[in-house]
C-alpha positions as CSV (number, residue, x, y, z in Angstrom):
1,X,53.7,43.5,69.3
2,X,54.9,40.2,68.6
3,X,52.4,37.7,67.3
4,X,52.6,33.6,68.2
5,X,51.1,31.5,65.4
6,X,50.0,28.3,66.7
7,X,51.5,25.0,66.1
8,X,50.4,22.2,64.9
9,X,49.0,20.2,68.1
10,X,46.5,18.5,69.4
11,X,46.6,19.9,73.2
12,X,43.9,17.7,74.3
13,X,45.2,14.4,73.6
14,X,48.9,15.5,74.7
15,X,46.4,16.3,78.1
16,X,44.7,12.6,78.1
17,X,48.1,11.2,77.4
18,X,50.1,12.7,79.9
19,X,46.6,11.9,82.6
20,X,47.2,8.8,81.5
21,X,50.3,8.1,82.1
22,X,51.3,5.8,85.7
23,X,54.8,6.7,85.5
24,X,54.2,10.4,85.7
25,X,53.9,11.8,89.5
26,X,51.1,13.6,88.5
27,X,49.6,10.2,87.2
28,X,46.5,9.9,89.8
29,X,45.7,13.6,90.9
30,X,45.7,14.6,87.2
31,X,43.4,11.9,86.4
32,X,40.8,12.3,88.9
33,X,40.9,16.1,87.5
34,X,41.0,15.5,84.3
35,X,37.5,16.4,83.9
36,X,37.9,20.0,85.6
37,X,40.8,20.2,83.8
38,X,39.4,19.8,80.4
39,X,36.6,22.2,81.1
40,X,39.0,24.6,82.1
41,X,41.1,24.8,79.4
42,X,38.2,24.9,76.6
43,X,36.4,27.8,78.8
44,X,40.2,29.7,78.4
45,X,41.0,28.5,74.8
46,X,37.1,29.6,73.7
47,X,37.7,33.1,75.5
48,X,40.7,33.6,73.8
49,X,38.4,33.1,70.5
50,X,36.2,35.7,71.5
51,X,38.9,37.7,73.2
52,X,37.2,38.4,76.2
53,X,38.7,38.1,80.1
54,X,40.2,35.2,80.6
55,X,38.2,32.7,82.6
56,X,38.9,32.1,86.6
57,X,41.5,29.2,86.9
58,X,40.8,25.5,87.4
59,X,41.4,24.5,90.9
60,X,43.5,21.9,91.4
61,X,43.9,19.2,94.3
62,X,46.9,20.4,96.6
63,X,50.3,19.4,95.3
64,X,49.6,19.0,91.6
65,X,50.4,21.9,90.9
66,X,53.6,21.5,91.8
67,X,53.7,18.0,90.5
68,X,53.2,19.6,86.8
69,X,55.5,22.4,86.8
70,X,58.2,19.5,87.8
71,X,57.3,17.7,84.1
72,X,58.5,21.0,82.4
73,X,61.9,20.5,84.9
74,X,62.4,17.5,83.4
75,X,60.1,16.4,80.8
76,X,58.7,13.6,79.8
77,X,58.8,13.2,75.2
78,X,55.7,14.8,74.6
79,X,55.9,17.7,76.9
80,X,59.2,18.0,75.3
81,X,57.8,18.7,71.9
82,X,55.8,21.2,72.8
83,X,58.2,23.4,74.4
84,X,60.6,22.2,71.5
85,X,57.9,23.8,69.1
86,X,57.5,27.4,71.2
């Protein structure tokens, strides 16, 4: 099987940045989430860790979802990088 080495990057801050961000469509749903968000993706990275089952997934208000697959479409610089980096 084919291993993936991490990169380099801090996916947290690329997470607050991106939360952050008013020109994004995501902008105020992601931000009011971010919290959930957060929690949810340290309970799966942890997991990973330990391998055990991966946790259940963060809910998210309706439409973001959508909203963030569309900034892989057409991403924004730092999205960019990471799928520049995979």
């Amino acid at each position: 099987m084919r291993q993936l080495n991490p990169i380099g990057f801090d996916d947290e801050a690329a997470l607050i940045s991106i939360a952050n961000n008013k020109r994004l469509s995501s902008y105020d749903a992601l931000l009011q989430s971010l919290a959930n968000v957060r929690a949810s993706y340290t309970a799966y990275v942890l997991a990973g860790e330990k391998g055990t089952a991966w946790p259940a997934p963060c809910a998210l208000p309706v439409g973001l979802d959508d909203r963030l697959r569309l900034h892989f479409s057409s991403p924004p610089s730092l999205i960019k990088s990471i799928i520049d980096h995979l």
